[in-house]
C-alpha positions in Angstrom: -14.4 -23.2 -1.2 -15.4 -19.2 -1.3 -14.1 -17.3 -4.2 -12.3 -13.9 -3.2 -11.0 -11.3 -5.6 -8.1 -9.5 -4.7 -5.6 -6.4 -5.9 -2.5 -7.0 -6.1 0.5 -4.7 -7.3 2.7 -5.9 -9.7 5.3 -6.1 -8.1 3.6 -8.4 -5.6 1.9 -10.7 -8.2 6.2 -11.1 -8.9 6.6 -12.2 -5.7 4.2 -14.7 -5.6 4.9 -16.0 -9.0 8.3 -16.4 -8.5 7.4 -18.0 -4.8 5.0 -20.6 -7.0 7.7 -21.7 -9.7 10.1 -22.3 -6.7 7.6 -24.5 -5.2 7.4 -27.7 -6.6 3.2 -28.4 -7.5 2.0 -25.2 -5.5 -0.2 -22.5 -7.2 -0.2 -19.3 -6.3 -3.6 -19.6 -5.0 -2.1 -22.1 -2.6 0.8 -20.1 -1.3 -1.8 -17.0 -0.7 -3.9 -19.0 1.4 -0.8 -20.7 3.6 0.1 -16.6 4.1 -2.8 -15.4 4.7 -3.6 -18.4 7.6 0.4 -18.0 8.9 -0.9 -14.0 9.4 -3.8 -14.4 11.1 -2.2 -17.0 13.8 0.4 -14.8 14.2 -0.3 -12.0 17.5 2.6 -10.1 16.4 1.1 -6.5 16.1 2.5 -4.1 13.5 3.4 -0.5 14.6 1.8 1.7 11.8 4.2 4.3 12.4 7.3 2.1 11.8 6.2 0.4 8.9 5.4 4.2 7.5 8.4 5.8 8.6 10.3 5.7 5.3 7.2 7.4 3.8 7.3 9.8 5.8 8.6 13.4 4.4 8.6 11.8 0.9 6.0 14.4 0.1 7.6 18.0 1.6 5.7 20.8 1.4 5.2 24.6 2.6 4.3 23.7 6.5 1.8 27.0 6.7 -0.5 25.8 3.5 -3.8 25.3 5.9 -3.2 28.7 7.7 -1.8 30.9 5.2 -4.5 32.8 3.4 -2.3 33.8 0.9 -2.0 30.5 -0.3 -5.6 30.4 -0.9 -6.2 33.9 -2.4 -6.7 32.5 -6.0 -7.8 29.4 -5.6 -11.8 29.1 -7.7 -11.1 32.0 -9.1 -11.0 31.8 -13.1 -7.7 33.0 -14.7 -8.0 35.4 -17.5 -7.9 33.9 -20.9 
């Protein structure tokens, strides 16, 4: 068996804890190898943009910041002191 290190948020790592103790004699190792093989049989393909959309906005901002020069007027310039 090949060792693989992985990242994992936290709230994640909850998941598959919580999936573990509900299993009776599984480790999460287990469970994360039964996903990961039940993902790469599956040939469902996943739309970027719909699994983005409620991202999407969460970050508004001024529209005209790459063309207005006046945005970047100041910017490297050293402010008085």
């Amino acid at each position: 068996m090949v060792v693989k290190s992985t990242k994992l948020l936290s709230a994640l790592d909850a998941l598959v804890r919580r999936a573990a103790a509900a299993a009776a004699n599984r480790s999460s190792s287990a469970l994360m190898r039964d996903a990961i093989v039940r993902g790469l049989k599956t040939s469902e393909v996943i739309d970027t943009h719909l699994a983005l959309a409620r991202f999407i906005g969460a970050g508004e901002a001024p529209g005209n910041r790459s063309t207005n020069k006046n945005y970047f007027r100041d910017s490297g310039r050293q402010r008085a002191r």
